[in-house]
C-alpha positions in Angstrom: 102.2 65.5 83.9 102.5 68.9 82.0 99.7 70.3 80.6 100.5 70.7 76.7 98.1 73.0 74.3 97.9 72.6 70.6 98.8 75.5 68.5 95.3 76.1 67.4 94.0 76.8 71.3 97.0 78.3 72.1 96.3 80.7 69.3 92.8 81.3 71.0 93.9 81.8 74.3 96.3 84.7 73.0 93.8 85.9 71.2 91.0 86.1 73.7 93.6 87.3 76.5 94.3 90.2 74.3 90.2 91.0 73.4 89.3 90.7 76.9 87.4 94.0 78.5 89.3 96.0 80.7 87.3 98.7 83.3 88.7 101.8 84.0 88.1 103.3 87.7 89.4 105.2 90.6 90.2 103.3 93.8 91.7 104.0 97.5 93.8 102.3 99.3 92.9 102.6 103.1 94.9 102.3 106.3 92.6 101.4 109.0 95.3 102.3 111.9 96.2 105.6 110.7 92.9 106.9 108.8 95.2 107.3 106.0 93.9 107.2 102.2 95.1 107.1 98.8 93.3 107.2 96.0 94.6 106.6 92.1 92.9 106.1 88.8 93.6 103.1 86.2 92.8 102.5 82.8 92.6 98.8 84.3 91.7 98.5 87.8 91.4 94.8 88.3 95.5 93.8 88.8 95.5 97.4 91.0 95.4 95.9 94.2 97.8 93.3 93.3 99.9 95.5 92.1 100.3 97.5 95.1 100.3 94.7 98.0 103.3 93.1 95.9 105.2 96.4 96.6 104.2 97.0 99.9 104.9 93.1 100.8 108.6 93.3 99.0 108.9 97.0 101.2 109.7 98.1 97.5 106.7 100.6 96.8 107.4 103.6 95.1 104.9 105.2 97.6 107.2 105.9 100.2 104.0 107.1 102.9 102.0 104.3 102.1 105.4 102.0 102.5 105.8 103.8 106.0 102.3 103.1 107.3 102.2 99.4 105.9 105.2 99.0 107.7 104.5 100.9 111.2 101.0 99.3 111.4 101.4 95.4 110.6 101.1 95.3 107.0 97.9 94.1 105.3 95.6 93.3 108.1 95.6 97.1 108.5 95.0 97.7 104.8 92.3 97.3 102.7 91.2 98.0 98.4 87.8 100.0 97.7 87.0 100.6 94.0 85.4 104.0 94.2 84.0 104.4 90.8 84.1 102.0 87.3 84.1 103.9 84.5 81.7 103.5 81.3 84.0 104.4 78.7 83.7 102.8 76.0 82.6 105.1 73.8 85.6 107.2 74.1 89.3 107.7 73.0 92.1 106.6 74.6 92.9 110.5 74.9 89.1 110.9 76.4 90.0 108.1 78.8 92.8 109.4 80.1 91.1 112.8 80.7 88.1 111.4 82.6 90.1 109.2 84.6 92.4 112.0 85.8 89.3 114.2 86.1 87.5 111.4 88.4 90.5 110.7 90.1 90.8 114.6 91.2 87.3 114.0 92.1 88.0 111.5 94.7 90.9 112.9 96.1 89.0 116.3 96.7 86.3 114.4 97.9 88.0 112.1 100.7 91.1 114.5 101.4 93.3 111.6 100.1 96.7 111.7 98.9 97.8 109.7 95.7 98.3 106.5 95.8 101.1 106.6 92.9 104.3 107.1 94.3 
């Protein structure tokens, strides 16, 4: 039986999907068997890890390192996500975002000798 939704909740849904709080952070990407880390800042940092295990899974990840060490050392048992910071932004631009997640995100990557996790 298919679920059907009246106009009226559809209308909410959409419009609570599109008011719904997004947190901005820096987070690494670890692999346990090499000691390897990558670290990357997002204006939303919730689908990140989703994002990147997709890609690694498919062997499609426009990180070609990260793609190299998934694949030499079995995938996601030797992986795992850390959010390293959540940012309170909200108070700031989009423009001020950006610039305090970049800065963060040089933070982090100073700070643990990681490489980016972007490809």
């Amino acid at each position: 039986m298919a679920l059907i939704m009246d106009k009226h909740a559809r209308r909410e849904a959409i419009r609570d999907w599109k008011e719904r709080k997004t947190v901005a952070g820096v987070y690494a990407v670890r692999c346990a068997a090499s000691g390897e880390v990558w670290v990357a800042g997002a204006p939303n940092i919730e689908p990140q890890q989703t994002r990147h295990w997709f890609g690694l899974r498919t062997g499609g990840h426009l990180n070609k390192a990260m793609q190299a060490a998934w694949n030499a050392h079995g995938g996601e048992a030797a992986f795992s996500f850390e959010v390293l910071e959540r940012l309170d932004d909200e108070d700031l631009t989009p423009l001020g975002r950006a610039d305090l997640i970049k800065a963060r995100e040089r933070h982090w990557l100073a700070a643990l000798g990681a490489k980016k996790a972007a490809g």
